[in-house]
mmCIF file of the N, C-alpha and C atoms, coordinates in Angstrom:
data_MODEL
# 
_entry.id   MODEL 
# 
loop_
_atom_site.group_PDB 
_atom_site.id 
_atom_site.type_symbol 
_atom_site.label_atom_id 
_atom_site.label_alt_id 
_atom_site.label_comp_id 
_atom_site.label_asym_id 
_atom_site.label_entity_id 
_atom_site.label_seq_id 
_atom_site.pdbx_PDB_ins_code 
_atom_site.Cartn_x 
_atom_site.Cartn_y 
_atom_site.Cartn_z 
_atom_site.occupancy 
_atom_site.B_iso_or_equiv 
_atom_site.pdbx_formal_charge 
_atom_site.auth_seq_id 
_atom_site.auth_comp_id 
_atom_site.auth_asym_id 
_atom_site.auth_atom_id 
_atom_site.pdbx_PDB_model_num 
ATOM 1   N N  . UNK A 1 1  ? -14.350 14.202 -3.530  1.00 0.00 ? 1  UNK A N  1 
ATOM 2   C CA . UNK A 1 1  ? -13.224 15.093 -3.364  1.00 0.00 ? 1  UNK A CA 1 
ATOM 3   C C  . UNK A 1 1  ? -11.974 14.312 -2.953  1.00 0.00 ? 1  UNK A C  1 
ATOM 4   N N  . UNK A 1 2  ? -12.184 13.463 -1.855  1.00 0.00 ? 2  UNK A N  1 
ATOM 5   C CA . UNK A 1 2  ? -10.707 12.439 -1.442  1.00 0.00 ? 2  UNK A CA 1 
ATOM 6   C C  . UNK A 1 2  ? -10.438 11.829 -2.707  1.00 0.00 ? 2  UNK A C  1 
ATOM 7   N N  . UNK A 1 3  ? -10.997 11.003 -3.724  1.00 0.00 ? 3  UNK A N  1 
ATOM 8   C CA . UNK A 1 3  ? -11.132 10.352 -4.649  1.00 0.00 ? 3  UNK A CA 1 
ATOM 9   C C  . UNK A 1 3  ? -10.063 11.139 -5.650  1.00 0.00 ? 3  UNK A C  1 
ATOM 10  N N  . UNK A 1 4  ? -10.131 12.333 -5.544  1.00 0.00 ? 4  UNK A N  1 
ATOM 11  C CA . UNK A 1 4  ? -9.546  13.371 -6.698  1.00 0.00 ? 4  UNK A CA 1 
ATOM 12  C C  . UNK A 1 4  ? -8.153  13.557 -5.805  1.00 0.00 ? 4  UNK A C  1 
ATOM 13  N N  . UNK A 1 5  ? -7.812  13.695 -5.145  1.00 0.00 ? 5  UNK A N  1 
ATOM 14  C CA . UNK A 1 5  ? -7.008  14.127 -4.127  1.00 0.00 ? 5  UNK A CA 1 
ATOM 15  C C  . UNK A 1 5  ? -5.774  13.011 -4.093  1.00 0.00 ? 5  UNK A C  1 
ATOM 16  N N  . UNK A 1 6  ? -6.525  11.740 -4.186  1.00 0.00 ? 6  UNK A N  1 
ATOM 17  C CA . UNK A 1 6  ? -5.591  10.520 -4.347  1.00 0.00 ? 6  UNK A CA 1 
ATOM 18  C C  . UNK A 1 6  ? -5.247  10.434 -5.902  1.00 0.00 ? 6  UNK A C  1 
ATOM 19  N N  . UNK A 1 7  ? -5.922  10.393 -6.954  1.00 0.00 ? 7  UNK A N  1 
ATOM 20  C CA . UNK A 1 7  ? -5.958  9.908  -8.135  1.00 0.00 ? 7  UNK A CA 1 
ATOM 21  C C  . UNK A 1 7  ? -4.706  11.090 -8.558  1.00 0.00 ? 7  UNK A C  1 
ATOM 22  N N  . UNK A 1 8  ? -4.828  12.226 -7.950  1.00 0.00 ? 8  UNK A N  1 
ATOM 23  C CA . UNK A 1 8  ? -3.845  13.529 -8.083  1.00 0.00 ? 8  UNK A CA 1 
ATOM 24  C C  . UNK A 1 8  ? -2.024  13.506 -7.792  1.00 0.00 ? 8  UNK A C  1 
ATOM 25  N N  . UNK A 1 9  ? -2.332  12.523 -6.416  1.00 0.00 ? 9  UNK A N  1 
ATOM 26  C CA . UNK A 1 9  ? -1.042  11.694 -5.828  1.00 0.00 ? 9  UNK A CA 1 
ATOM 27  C C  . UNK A 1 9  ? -0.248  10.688 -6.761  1.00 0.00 ? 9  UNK A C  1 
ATOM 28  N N  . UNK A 1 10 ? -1.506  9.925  -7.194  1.00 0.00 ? 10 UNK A N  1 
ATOM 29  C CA . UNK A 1 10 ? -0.969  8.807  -7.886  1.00 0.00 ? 10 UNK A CA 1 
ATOM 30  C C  . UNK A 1 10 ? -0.426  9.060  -9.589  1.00 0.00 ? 10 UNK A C  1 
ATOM 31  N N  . UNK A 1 11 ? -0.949  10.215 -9.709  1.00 0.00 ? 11 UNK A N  1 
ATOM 32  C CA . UNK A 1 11 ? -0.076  10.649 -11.108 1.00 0.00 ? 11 UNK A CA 1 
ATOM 33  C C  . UNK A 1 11 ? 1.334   10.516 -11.223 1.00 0.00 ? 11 UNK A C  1 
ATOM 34  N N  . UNK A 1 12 ? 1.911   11.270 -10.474 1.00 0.00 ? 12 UNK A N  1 
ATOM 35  C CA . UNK A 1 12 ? 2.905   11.713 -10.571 1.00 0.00 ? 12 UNK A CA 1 
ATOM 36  C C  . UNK A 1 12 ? 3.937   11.935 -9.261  1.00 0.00 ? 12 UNK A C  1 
ATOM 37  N N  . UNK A 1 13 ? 5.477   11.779 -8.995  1.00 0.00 ? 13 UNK A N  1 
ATOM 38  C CA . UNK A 1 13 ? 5.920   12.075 -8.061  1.00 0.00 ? 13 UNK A CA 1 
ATOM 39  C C  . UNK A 1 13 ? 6.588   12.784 -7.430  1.00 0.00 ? 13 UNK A C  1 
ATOM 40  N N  . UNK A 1 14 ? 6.403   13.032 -6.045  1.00 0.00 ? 14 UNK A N  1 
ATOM 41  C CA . UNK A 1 14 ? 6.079   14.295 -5.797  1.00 0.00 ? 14 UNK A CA 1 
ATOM 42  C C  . UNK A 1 14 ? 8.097   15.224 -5.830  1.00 0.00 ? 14 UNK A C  1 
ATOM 43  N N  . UNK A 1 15 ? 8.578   14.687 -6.148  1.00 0.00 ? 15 UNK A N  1 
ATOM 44  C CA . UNK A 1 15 ? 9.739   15.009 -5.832  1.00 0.00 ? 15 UNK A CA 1 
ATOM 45  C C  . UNK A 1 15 ? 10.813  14.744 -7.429  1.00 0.00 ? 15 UNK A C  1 
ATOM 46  N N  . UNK A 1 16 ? 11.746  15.271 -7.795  1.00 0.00 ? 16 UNK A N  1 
ATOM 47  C CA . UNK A 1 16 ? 12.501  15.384 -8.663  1.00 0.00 ? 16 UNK A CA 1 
ATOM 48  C C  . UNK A 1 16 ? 13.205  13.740 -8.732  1.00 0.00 ? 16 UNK A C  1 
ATOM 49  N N  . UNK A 1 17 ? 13.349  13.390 -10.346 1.00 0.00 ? 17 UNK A N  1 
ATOM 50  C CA . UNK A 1 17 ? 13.437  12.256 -10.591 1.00 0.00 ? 17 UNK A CA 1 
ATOM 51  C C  . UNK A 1 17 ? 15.119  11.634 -10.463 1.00 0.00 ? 17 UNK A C  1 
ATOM 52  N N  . UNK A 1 18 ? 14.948  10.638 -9.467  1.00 0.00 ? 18 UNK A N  1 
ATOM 53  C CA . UNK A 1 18 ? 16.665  10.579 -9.404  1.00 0.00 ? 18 UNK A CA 1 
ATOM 54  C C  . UNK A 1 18 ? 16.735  9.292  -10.081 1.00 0.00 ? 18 UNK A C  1 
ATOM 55  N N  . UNK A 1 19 ? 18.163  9.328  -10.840 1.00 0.00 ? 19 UNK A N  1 
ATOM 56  C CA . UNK A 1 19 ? 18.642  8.513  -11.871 1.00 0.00 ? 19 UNK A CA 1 
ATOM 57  C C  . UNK A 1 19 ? 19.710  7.572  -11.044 1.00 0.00 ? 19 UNK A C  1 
ATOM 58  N N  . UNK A 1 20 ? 19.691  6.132  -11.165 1.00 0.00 ? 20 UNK A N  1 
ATOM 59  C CA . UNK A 1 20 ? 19.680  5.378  -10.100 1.00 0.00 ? 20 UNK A CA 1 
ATOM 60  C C  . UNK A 1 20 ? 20.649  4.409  -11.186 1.00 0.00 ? 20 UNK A C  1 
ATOM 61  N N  . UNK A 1 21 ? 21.808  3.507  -11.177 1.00 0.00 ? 21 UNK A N  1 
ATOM 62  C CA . UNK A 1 21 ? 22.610  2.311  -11.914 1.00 0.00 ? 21 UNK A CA 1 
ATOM 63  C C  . UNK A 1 21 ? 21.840  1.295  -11.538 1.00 0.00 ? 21 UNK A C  1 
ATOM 64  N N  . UNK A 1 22 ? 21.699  0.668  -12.328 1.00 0.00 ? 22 UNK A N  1 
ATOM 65  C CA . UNK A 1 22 ? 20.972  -0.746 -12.577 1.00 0.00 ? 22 UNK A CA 1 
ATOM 66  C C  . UNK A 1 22 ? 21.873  -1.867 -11.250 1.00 0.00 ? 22 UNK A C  1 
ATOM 67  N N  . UNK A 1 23 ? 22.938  -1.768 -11.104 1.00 0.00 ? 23 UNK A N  1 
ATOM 68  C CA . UNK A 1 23 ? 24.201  -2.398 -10.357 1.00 0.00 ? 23 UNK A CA 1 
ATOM 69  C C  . UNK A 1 23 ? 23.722  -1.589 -8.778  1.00 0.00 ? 23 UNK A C  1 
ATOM 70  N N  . UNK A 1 24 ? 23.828  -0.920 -8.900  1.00 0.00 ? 24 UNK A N  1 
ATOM 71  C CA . UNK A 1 24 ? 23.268  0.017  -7.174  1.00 0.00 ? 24 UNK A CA 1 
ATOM 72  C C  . UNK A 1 24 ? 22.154  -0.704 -7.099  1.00 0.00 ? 24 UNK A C  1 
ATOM 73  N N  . UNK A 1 25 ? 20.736  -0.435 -7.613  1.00 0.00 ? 25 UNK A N  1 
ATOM 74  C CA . UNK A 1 25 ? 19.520  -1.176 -7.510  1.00 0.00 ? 25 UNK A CA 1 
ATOM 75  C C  . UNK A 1 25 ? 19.910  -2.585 -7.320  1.00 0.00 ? 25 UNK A C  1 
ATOM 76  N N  . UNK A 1 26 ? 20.178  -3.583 -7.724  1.00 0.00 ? 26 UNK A N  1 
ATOM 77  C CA . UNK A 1 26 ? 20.566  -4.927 -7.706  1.00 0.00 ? 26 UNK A CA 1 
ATOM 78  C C  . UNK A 1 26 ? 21.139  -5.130 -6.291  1.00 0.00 ? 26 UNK A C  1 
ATOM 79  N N  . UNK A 1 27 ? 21.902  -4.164 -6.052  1.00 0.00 ? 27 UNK A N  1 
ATOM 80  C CA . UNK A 1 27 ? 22.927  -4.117 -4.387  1.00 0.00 ? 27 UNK A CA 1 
ATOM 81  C C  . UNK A 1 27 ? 21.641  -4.109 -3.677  1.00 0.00 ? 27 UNK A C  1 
ATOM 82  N N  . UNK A 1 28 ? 20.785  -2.582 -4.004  1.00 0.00 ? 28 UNK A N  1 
ATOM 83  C CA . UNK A 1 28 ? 20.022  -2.434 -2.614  1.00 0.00 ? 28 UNK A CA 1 
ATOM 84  C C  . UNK A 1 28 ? 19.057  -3.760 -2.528  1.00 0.00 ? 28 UNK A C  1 
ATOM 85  N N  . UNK A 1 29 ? 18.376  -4.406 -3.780  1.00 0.00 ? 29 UNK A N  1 
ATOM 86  C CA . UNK A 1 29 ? 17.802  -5.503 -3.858  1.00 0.00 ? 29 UNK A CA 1 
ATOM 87  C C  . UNK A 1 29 ? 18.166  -6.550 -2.274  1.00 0.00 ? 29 UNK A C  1 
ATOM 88  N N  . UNK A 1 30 ? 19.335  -6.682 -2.570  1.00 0.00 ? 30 UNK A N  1 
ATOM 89  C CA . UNK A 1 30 ? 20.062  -7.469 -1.585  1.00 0.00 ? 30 UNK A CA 1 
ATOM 90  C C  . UNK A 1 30 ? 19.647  -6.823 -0.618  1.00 0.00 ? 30 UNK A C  1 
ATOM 91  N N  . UNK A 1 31 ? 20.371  -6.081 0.220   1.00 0.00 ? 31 UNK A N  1 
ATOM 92  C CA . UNK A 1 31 ? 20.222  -5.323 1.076   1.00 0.00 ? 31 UNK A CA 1 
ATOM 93  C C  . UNK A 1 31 ? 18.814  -5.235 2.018   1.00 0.00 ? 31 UNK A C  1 
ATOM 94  N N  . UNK A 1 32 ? 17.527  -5.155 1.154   1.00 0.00 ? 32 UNK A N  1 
ATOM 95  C CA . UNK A 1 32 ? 16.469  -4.857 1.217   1.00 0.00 ? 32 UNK A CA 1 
ATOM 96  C C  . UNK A 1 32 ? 16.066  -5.764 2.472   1.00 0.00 ? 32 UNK A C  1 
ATOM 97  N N  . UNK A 1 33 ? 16.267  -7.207 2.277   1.00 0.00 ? 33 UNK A N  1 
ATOM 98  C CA . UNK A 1 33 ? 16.149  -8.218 3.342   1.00 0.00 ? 33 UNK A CA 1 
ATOM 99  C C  . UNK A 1 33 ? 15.316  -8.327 4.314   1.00 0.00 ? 33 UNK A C  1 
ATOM 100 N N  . UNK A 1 34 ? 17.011  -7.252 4.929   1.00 0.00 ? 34 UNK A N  1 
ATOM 101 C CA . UNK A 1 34 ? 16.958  -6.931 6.571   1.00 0.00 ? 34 UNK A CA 1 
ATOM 102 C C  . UNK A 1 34 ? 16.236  -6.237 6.361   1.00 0.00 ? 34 UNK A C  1 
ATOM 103 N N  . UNK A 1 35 ? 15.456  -5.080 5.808   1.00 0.00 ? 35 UNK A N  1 
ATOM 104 C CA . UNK A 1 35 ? 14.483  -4.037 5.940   1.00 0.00 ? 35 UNK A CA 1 
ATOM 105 C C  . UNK A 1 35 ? 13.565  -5.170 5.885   1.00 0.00 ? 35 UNK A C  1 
ATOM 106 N N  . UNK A 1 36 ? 12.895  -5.600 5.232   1.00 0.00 ? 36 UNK A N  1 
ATOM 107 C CA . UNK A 1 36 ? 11.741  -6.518 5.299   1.00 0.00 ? 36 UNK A CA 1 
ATOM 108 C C  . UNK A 1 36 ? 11.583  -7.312 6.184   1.00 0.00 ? 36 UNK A C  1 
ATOM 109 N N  . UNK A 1 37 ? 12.488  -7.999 7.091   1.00 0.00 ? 37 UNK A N  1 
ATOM 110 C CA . UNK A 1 37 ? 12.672  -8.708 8.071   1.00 0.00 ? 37 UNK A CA 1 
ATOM 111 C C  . UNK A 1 37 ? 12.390  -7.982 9.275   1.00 0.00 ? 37 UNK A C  1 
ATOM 112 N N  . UNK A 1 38 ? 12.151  -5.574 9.279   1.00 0.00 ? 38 UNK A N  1 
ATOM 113 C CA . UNK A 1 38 ? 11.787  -5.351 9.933   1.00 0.00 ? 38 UNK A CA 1 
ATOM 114 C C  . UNK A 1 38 ? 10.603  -4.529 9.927   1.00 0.00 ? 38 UNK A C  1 
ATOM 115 N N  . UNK A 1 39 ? 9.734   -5.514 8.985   1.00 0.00 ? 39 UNK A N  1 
ATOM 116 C CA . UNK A 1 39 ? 8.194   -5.149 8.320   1.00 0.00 ? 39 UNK A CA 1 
ATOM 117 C C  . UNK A 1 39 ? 8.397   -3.810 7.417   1.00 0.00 ? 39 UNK A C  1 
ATOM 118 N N  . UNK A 1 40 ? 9.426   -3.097 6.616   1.00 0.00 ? 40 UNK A N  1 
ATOM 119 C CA . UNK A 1 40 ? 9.453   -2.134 5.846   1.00 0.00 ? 40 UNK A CA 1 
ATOM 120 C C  . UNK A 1 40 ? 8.893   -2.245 4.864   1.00 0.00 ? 40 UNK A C  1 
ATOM 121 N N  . UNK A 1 41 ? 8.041   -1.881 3.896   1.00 0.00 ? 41 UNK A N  1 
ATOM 122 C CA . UNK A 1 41 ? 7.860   -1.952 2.579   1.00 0.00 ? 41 UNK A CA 1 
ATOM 123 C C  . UNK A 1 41 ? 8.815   -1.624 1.802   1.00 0.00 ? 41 UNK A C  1 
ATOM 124 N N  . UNK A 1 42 ? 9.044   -2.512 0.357   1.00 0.00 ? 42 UNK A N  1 
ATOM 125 C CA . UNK A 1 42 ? 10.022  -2.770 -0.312  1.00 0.00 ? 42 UNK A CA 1 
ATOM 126 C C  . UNK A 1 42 ? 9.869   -1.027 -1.296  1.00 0.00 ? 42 UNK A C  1 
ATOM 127 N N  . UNK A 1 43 ? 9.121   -0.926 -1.182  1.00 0.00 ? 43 UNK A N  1 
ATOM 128 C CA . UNK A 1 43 ? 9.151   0.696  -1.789  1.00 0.00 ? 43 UNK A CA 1 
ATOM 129 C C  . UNK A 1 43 ? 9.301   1.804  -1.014  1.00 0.00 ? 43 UNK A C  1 
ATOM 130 N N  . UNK A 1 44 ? 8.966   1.482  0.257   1.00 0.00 ? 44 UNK A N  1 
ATOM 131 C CA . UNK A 1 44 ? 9.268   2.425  1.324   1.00 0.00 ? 44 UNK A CA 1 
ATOM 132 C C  . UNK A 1 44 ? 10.930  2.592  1.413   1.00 0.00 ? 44 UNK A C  1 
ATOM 133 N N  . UNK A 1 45 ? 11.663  1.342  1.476   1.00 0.00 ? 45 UNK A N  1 
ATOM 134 C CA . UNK A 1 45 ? 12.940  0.692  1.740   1.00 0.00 ? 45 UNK A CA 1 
ATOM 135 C C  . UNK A 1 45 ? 13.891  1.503  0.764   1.00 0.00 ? 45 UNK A C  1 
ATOM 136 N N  . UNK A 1 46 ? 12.891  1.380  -0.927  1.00 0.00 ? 46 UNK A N  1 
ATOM 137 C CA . UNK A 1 46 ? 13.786  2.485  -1.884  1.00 0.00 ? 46 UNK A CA 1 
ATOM 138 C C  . UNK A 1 46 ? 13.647  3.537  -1.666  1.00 0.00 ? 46 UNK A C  1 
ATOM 139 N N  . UNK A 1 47 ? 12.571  4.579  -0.952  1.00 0.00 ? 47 UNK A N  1 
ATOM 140 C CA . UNK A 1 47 ? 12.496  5.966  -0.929  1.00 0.00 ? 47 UNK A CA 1 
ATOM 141 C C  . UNK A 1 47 ? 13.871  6.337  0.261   1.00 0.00 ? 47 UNK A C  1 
ATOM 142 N N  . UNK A 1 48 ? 13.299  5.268  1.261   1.00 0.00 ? 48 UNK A N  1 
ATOM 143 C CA . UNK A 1 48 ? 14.126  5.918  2.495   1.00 0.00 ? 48 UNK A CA 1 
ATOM 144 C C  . UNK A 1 48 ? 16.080  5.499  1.833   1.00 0.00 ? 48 UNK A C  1 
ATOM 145 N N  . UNK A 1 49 ? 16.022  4.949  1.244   1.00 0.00 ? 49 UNK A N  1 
ATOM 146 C CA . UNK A 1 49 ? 17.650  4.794  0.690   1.00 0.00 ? 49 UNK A CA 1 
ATOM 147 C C  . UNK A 1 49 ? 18.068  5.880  -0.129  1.00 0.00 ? 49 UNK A C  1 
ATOM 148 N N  . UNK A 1 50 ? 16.896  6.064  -0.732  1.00 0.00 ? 50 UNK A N  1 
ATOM 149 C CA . UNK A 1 50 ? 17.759  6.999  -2.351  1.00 0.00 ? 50 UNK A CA 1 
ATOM 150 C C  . UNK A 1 50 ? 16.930  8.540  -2.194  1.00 0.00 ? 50 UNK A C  1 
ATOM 151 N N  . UNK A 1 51 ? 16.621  8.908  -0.751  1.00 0.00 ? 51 UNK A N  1 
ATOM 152 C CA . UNK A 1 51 ? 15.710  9.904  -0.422  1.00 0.00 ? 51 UNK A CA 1 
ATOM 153 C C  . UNK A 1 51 ? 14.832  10.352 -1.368  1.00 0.00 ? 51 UNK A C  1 
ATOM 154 N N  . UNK A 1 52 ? 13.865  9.609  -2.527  1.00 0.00 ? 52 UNK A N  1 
ATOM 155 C CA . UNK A 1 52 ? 12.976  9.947  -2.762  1.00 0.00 ? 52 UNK A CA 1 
ATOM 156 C C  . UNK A 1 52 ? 11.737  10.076 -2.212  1.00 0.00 ? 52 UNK A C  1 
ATOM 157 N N  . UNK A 1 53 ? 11.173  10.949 -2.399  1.00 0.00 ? 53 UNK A N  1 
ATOM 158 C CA . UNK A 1 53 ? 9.526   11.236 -2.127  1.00 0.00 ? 53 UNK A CA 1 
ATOM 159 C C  . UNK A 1 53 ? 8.596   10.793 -3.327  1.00 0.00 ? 53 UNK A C  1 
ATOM 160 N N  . UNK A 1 54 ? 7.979   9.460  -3.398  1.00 0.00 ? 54 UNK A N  1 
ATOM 161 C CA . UNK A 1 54 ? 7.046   9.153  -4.240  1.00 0.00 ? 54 UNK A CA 1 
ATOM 162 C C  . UNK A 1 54 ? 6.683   8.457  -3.705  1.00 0.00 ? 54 UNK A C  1 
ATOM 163 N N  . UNK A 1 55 ? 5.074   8.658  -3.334  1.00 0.00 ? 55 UNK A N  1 
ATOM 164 C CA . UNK A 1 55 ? 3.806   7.861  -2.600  1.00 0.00 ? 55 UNK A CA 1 
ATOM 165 C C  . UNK A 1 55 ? 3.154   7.176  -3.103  1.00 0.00 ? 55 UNK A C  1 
ATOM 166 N N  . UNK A 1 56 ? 3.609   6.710  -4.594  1.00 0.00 ? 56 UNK A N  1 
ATOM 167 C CA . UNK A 1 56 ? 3.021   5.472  -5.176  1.00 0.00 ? 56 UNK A CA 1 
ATOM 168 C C  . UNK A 1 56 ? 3.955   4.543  -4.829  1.00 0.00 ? 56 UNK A C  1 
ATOM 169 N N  . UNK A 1 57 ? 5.151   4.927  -4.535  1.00 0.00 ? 57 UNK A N  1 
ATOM 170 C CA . UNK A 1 57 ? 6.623   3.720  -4.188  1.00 0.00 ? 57 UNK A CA 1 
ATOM 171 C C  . UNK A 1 57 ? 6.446   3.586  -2.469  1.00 0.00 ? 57 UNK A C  1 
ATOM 172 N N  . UNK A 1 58 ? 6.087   4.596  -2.012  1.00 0.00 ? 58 UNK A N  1 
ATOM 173 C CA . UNK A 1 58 ? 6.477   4.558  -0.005  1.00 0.00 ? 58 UNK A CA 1 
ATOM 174 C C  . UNK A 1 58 ? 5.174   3.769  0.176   1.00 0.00 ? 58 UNK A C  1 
ATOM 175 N N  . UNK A 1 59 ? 4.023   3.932  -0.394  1.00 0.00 ? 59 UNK A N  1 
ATOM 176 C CA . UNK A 1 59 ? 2.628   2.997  0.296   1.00 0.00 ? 59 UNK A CA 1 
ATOM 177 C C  . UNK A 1 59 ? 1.975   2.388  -0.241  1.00 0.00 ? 59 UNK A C  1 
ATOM 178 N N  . UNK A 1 60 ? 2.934   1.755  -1.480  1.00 0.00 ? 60 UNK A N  1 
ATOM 179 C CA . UNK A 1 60 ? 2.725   0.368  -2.028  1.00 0.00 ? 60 UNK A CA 1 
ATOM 180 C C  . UNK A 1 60 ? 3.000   -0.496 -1.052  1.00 0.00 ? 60 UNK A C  1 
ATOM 181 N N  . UNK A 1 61 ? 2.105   -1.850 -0.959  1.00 0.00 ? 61 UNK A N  1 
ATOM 182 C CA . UNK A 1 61 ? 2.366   -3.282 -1.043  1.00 0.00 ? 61 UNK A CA 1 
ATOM 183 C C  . UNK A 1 61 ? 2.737   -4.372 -1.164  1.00 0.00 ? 61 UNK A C  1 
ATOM 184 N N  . UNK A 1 62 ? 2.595   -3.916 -3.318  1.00 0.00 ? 62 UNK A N  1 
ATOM 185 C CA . UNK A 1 62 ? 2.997   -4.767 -4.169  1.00 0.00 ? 62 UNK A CA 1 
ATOM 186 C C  . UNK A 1 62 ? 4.337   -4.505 -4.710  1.00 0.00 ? 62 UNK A C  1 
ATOM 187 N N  . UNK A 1 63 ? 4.976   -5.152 -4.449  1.00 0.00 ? 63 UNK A N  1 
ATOM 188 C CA . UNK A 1 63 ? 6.759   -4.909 -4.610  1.00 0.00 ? 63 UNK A CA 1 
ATOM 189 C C  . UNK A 1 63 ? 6.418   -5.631 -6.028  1.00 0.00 ? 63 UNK A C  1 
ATOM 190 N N  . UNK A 1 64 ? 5.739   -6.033 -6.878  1.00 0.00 ? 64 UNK A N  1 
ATOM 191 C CA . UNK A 1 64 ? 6.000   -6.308 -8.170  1.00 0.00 ? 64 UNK A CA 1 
ATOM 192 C C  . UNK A 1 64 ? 6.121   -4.613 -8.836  1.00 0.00 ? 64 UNK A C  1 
ATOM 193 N N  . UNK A 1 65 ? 4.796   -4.052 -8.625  1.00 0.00 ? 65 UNK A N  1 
ATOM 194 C CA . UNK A 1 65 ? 4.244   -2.791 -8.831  1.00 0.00 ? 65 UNK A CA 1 
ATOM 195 C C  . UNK A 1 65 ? 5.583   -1.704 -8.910  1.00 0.00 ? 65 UNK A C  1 
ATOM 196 N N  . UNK A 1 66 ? 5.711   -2.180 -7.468  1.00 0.00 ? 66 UNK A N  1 
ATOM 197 C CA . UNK A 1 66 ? 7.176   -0.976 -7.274  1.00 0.00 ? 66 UNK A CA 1 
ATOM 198 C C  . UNK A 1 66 ? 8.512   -1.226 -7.762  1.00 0.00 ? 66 UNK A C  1 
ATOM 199 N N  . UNK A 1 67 ? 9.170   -2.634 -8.074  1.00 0.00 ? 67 UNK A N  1 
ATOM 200 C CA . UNK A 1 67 ? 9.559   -2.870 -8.910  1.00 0.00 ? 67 UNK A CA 1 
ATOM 201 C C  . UNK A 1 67 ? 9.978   -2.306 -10.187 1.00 0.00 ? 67 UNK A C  1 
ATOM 202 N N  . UNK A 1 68 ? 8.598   -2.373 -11.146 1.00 0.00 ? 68 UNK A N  1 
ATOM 203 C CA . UNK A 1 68 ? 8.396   -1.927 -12.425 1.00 0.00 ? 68 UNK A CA 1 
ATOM 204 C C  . UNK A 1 68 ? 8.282   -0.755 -12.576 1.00 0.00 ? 68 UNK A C  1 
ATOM 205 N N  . UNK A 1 69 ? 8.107   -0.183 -11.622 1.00 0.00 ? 69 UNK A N  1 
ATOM 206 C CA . UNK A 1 69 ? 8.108   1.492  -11.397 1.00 0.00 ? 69 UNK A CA 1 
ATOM 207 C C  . UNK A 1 69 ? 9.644   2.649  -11.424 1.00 0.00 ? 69 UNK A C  1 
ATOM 208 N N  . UNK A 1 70 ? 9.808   1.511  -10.210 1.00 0.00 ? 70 UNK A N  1 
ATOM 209 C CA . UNK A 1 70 ? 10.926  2.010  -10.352 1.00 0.00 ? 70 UNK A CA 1 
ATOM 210 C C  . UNK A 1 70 ? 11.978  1.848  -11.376 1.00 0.00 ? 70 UNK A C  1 
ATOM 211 N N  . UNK A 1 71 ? 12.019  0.317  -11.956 1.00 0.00 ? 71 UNK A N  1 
ATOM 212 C CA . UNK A 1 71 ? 13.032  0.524  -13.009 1.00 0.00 ? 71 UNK A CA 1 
ATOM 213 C C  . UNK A 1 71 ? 12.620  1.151  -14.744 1.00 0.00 ? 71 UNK A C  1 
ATOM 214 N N  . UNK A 1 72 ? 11.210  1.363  -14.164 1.00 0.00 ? 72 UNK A N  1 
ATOM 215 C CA . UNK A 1 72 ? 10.916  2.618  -15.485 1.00 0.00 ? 72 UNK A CA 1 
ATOM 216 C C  . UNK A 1 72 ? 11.193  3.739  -15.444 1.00 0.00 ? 72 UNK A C  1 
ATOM 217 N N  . UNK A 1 73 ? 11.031  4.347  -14.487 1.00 0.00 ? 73 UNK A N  1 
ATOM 218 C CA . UNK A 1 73 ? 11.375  5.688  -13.867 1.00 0.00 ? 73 UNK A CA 1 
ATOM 219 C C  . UNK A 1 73 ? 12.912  6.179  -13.191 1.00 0.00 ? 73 UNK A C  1 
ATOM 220 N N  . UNK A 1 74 ? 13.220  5.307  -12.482 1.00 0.00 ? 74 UNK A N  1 
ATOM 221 C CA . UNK A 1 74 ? 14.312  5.523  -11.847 1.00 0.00 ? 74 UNK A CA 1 
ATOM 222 C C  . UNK A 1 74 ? 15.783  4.927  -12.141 1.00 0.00 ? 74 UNK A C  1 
ATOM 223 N N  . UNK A 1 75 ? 15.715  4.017  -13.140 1.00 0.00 ? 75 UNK A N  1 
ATOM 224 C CA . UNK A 1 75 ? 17.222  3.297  -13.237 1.00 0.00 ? 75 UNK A CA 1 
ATOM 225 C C  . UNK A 1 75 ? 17.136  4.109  -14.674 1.00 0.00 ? 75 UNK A C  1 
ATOM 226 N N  . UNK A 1 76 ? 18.516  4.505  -14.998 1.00 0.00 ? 76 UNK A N  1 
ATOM 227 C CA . UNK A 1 76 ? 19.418  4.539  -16.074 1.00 0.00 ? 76 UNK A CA 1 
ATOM 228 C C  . UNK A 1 76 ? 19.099  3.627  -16.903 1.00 0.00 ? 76 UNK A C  1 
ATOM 229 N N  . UNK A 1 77 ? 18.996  4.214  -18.131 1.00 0.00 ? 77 UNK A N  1 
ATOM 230 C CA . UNK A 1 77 ? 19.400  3.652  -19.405 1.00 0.00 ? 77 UNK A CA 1 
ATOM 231 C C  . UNK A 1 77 ? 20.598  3.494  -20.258 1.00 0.00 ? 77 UNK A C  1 
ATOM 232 N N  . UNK A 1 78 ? 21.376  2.363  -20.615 1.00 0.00 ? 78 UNK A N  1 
ATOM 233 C CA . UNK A 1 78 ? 22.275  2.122  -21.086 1.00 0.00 ? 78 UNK A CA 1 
ATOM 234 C C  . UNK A 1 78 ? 22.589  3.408  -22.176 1.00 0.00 ? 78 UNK A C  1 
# 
């Protein structure tokens, strides 16, 4: 049952999809640093900036992961 419960989470996120400039992302990149310098996760760091709610981005790890996530999902397309 937990098994289903997570796999349910990890679909999809939980909150409406915000459309983000490639140039903003690059800023917060920078930015990010000092958050990491105060143990934040680099996906946590984007939710709490751009007030999204997505729990595959807030309790990730792997900042490659969240990364690619995010600029599939969340940055603008030319």
């Amino acid at each position: 049952m937990f098994a289903h419960m997570v796999e349910d989470l990890m679909k999809e996120p939980l909150s409406e999809i915000v459309k983000i400039q490639l140039k903003d992302y690059e800023n917060w990149q920078k930015q990010y640093t000092w958050d990491a310098l105060q143990n934040i996760r680099y996906g946590q760091s984007f939710c709490n900036q751009y007030n999204i709610t997505d729990l595959r981005l807030y309790y990730s790890r792997d900042w490659v992961f969240c990364d690619r996530l995010i600029r599939k999902e969340y940055i603008t397309r030319p």
